[in-house]
C-alpha positions in Angstrom: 86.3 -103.5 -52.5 83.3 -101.6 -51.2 81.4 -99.6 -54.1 80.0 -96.2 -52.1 77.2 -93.9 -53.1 77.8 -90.1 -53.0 74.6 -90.4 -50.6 75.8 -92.5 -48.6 75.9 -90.0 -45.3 72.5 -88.8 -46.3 71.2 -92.2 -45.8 72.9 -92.8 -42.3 71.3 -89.4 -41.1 67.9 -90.4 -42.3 68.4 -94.2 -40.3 68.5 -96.5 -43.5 69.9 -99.7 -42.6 72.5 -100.8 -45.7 73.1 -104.2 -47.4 75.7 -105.5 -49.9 74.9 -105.9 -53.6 77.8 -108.8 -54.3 79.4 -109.3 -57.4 78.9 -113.3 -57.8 82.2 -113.1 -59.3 84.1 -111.8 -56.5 82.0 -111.4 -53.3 84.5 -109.9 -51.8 83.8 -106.7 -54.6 80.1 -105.6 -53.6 77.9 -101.9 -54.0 76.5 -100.8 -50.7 72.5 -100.3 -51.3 69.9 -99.3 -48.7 67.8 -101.8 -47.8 64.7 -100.3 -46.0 64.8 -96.7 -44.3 61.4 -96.9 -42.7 58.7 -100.3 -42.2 58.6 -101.9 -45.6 54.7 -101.7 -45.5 54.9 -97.6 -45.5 57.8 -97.5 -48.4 55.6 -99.8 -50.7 52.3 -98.2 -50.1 54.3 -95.3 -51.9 55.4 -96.9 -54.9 51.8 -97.9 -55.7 50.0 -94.8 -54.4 52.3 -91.7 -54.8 56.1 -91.3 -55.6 59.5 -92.9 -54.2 63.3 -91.9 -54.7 65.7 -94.7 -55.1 69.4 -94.5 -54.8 71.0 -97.1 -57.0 74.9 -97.2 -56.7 74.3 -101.2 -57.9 74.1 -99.5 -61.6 77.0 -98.9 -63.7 77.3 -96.9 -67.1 79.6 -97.0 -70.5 79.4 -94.1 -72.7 79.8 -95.0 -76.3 81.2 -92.2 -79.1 82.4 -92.1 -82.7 80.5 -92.4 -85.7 80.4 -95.9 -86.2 78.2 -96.4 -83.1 75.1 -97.1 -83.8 76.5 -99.4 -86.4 78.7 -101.3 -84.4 76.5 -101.8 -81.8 74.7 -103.3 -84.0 76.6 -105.9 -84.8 77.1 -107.0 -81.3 74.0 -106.8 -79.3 71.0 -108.7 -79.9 68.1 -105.9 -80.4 67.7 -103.9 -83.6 69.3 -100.6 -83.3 69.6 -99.4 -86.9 66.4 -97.2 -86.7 67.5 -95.9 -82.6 67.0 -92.3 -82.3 68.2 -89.8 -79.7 66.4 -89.5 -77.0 65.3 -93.3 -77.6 65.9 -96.2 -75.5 65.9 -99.9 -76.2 66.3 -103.5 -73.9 69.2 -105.5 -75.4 71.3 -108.7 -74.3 75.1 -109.1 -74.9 76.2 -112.4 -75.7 79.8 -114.2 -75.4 80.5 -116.6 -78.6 78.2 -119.4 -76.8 75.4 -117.6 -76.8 75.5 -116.8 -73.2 74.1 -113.4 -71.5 77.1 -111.8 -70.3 75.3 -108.4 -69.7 71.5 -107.1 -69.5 71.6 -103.7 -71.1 69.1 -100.7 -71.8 70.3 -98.8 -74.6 69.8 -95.2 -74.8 70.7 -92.9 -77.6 71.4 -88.9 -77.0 72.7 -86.4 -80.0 76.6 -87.1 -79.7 76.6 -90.7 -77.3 75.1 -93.5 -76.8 75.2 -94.7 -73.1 74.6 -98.3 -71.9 72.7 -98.9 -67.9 73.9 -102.2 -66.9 75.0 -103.9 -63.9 78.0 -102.5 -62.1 79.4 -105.8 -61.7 79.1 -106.1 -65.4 80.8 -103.2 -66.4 84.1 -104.2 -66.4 84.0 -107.0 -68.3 81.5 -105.3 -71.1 83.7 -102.7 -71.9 86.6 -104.9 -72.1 84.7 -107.6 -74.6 83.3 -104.6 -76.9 86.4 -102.9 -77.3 87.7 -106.4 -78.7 86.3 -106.2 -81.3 86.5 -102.8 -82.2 88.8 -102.9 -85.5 88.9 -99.8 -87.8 85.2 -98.4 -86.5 85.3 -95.0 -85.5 84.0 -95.8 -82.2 85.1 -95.4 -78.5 84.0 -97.0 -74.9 84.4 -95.1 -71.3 83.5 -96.2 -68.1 81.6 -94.2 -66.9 80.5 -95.4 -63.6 82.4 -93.3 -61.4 81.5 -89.7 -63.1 77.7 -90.5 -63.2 75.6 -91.6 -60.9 72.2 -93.3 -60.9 68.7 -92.7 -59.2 64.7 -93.4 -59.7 61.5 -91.8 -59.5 58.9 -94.0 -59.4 55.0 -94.2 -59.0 51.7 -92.5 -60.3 52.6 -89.1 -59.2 56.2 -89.6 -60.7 56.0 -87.1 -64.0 53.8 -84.7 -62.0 56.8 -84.1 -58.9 59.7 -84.2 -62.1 58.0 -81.3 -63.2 57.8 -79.6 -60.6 61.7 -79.6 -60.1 63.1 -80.0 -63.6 63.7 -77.5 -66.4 63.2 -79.0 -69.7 66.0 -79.1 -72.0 65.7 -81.7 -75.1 64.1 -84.8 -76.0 60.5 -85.6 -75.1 58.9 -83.6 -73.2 58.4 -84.8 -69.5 54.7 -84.9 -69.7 54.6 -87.1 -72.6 57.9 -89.3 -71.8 56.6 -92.6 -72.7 58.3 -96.0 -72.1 61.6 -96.2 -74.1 61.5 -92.5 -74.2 64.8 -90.1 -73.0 64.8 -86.3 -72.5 67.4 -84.0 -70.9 66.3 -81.5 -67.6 67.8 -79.1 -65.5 67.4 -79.8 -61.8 69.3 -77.7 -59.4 71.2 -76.3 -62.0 72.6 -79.7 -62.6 72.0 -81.8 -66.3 70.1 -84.9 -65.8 69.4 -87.3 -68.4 66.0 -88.9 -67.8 64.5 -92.3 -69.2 60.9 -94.0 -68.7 61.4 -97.4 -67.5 58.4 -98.8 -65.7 60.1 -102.1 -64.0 57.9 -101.3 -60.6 54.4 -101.7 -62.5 53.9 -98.0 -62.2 55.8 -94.7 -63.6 59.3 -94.8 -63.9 62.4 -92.1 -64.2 65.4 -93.6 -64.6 67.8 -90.0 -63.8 71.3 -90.1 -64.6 73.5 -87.0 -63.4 77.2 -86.6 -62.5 77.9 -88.1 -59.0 79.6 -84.6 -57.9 76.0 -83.3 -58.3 73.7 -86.0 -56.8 73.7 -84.4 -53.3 72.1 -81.6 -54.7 69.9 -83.0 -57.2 68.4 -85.8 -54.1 68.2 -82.9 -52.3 65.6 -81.1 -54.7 63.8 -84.0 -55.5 63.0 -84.3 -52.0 61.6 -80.9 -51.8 58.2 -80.3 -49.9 55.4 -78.8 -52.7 51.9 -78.4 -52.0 48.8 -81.4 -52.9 47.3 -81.0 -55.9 44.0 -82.9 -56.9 46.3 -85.0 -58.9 48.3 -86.6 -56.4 46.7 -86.0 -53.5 48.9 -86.1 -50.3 51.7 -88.3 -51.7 53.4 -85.1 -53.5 56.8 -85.3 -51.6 58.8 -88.6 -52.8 59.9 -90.8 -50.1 63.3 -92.4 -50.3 62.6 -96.2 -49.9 65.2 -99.2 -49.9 65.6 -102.1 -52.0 63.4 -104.4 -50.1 60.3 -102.3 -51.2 61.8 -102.2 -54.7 61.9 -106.3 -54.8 58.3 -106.6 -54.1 57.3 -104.7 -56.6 59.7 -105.3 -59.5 58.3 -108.8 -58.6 54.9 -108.5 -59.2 55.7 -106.1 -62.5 57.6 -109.4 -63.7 60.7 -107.9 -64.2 63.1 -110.5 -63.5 67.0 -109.0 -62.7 70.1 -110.0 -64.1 72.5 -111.4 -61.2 69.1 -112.5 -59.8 66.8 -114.5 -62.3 69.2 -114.9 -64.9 72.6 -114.5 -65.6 75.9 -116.0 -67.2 75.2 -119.5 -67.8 71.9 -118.2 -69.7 70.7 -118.4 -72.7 67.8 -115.8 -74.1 65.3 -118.3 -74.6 65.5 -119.5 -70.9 64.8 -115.5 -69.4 61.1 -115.0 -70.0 61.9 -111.3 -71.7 63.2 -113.1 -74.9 61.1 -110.6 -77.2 61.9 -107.8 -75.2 65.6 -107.7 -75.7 66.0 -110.1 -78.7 65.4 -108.8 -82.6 64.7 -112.0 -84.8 64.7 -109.8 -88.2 67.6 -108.2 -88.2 71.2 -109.1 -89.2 74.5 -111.0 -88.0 75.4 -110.4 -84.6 77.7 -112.3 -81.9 76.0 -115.4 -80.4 73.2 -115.5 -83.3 73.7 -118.7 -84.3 73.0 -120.0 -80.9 69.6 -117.8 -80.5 68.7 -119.4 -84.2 69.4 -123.0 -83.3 67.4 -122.3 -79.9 64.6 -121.0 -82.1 64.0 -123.6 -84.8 64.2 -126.2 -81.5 61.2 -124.2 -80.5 61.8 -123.9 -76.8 64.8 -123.9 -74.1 65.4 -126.8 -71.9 64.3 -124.8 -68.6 62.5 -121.6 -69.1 61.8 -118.8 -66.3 58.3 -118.9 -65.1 56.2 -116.9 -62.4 54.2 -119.6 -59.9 51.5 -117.8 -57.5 50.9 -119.7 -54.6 47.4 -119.6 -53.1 45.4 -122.1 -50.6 42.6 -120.6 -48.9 43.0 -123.8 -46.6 46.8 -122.7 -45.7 46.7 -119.0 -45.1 49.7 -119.1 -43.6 51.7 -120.1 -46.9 55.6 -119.5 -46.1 57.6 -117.5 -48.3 59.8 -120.0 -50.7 63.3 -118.7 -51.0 65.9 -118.3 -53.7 67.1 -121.5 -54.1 64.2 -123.6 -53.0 63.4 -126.8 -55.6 60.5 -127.3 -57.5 59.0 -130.7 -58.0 55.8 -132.5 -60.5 53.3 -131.7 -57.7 52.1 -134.8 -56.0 55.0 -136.4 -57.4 58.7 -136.9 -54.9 61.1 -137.8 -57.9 64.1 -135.4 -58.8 63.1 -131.4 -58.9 62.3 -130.0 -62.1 63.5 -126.9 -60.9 64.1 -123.9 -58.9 63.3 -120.5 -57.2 65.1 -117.6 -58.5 63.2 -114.7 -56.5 59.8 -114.6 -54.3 58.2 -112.3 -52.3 54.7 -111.6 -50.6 52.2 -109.8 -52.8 51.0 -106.8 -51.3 48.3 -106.4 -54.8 47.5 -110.0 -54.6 46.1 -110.6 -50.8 49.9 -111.6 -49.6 50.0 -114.4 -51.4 53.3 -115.9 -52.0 54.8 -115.3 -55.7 58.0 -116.5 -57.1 60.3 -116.6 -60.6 61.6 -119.4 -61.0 63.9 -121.8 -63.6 61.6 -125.0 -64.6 62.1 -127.5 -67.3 59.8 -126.3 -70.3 57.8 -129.4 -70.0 56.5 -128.0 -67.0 55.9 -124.5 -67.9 52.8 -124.8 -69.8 50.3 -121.9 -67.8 48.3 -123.5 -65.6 50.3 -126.4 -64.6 50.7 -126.9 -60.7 54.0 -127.7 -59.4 54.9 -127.9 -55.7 57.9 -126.0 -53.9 59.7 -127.2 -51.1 59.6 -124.1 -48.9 60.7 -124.4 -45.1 59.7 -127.9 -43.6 56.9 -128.7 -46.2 56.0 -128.5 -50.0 53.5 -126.1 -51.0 51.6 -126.4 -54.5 51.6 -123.0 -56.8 50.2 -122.4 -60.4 52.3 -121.2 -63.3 51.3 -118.0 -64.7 50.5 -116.7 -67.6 53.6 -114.3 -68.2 56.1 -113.3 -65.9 53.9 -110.1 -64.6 51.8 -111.2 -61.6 49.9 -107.3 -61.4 49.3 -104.4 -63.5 47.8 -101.3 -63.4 44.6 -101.2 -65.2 
């Protein structure tokens, strides 16, 4: 089954060359995303120095209702939501009974709803596992995948080209939308819910609309406007591909579900434990798990960034998902492995990776070795997951 943007035609015209976004589940089921539409030197430069427009069919939504919401939601996910406010947004896990991730969510409250960005291939079997154990609540789940669809603005001049195109409507006001923040624009004539989340190191609007209306809405984001002494010449967004998206999310150290982590994990293994994981609040499914992990005091492996740099070896491959990590120096069993890795534009093009590496290995500073290609090639562990930010 092939999962289809409404933009997909637009994206033939303009020449983007598509790839499959598999389920792991059922690689047969997979979303179709646009991997590069022009050279993937040009569509990065823009993330970092202007604006970009990302189509992301690969993201699903479930719209949650009834009284009882914030409560029950509560319950179940692993981030404290007692205090969530509309037009607020929070980073949560959902756990099975064994304490496994079985979905990365962002949370986002609006007046009436709450509505949950996740994985598409994650939807179905979300919904499904929340609605178990729904009892008397007054709550209610949709899938709402189909009805909306997803896109992104990101880079510096991203809040200055949504306000030239949107018409505010509630929440926070676009010039102030800070991380975690949601508001509610007009664009086109069409409601758009927009949410700051920065996963590409630099601005970004997260815009959910109804997929009838996405043509339109691309359309108008897309419009020509005039430079400004803000943004210079980068005013006009340009639609990039995934491949852009993947170095950047990269050196943001924003590791992806599917990608870097993802059933068979626990929290403590994902590097973002803090981000998603409340250790105040009350019961919720898979807790006893998270506590047991906690009073250990570490995971068994634990997702790292290494940076690979030898001013001996410029030409360092790229190590691929997959690769195996070993003690450097050392030739006994791997202590690990790759989980994503590109070339770092913001770093000189030096190789960077995430990857999974027993936790008596992940101390920062510690050199390991990765067998990339037809040799092994040392790298450093970092001190968080983020490899660049903006200053």
């Amino acid at each position: 089954m092939t999962l289809t943007s409404p933009l997909l035609q637009q994206h033939l015209d303009r020449g983007g060359t598509l790839m499959p976004y598999p389920d792991p589940a059922d690689p047969s089921r997979f979303a179709e995303v646009v991997e590069v539409f022009d050279p993937i030197e040009l569509e990065y430069a823009a993330i970092r120095k202007g604006c970009v427009l990302i189509d992301q069919p690969q993201r699903g939504t479930i719209g949650i209702a009834g009284d009882d919401r914030v409560e029950f939601l509560n319950r179940m996910l692993t981030q404290e939501l007692k205090a969530l406010a509309p037009w607020e947004s929070r980073r949560s896990f959902w756990l099975n009974r064994k304490g496994r991730i079985d979905a990365d969510l962002r949370v986002t409250a609006l007046e009436k709803t709450i509505r949950l960005d996740l994985d598409i291939h994650a939807v179905a079997r979300t919904l499904e596992a929340l609605e178990s154990y729904v009892f008397s609540e007054d709550v209610s789940f949709t899938d709402e995948s189909e009805r909306l669809h997803r896109l992104g603005l990101h880079g510096p001049a991203a809040i200055a080209q949504l306000s030239r195109v949107a018409l505010h409507n509630a929440g926070t006001e676009i010039e102030t939308l800070g991380e975690g923040n949601a508001c509610q624009v007009t664009i086109a004539g069409h409601m758009v819910l927009i949410e700051r989340h920065d996963w590409l190191g630099e601005i970004g609007l997260e815009l959910t609309c109804n997929a009838s209306a996405t043509v339109e809405i691309y359309a108008a984001l897309l419009g020509e406007h005039a430079a400004t002494p803000e943004t210079s010449e980068h005013t006009t967004p340009r639609p990039i591909g995934w491949h852009a998206c993947n170095i950047a999310r990269i050196e943001a150290g924003t590791p992806l579900y599917y990608l870097d982590f993802g059933t068979n994990t626990l929290p403590h293994e994902t590097g973002v434990l803090h981000d998603r994981v409340s250790f105040t609040k009350g019961c919720y499914l898979g807790q006893e798990i998270i506590a047991r992990m906690e009073s250990r005091g570490h995971s068994k492996p634990l997702l790292v960034g290494l940076r690979f740099e030898d001013e001996s070896k410029p030409d360092l491959p790229q190590p691929l998902s997959g690769d195996e990590v070993f003690v450097d120096g050392a030739a006994e069993k791997s202590i690990g492995q790759v989980t994503s890795s590109t070339i770092s534009p913001m770093l000189g093009l030096v190789p960077i990776c995430f990857a999974l590496v027993k936790h008596s290995h992940t101390a920062p500073g510690t050199k390991v070795a990765v067998a990339a290609e037809d040799r092994r090639i040392t790298a450093t562990v970092q001190q968080e997951l983020a490899f660049w930010k903006r200053g």
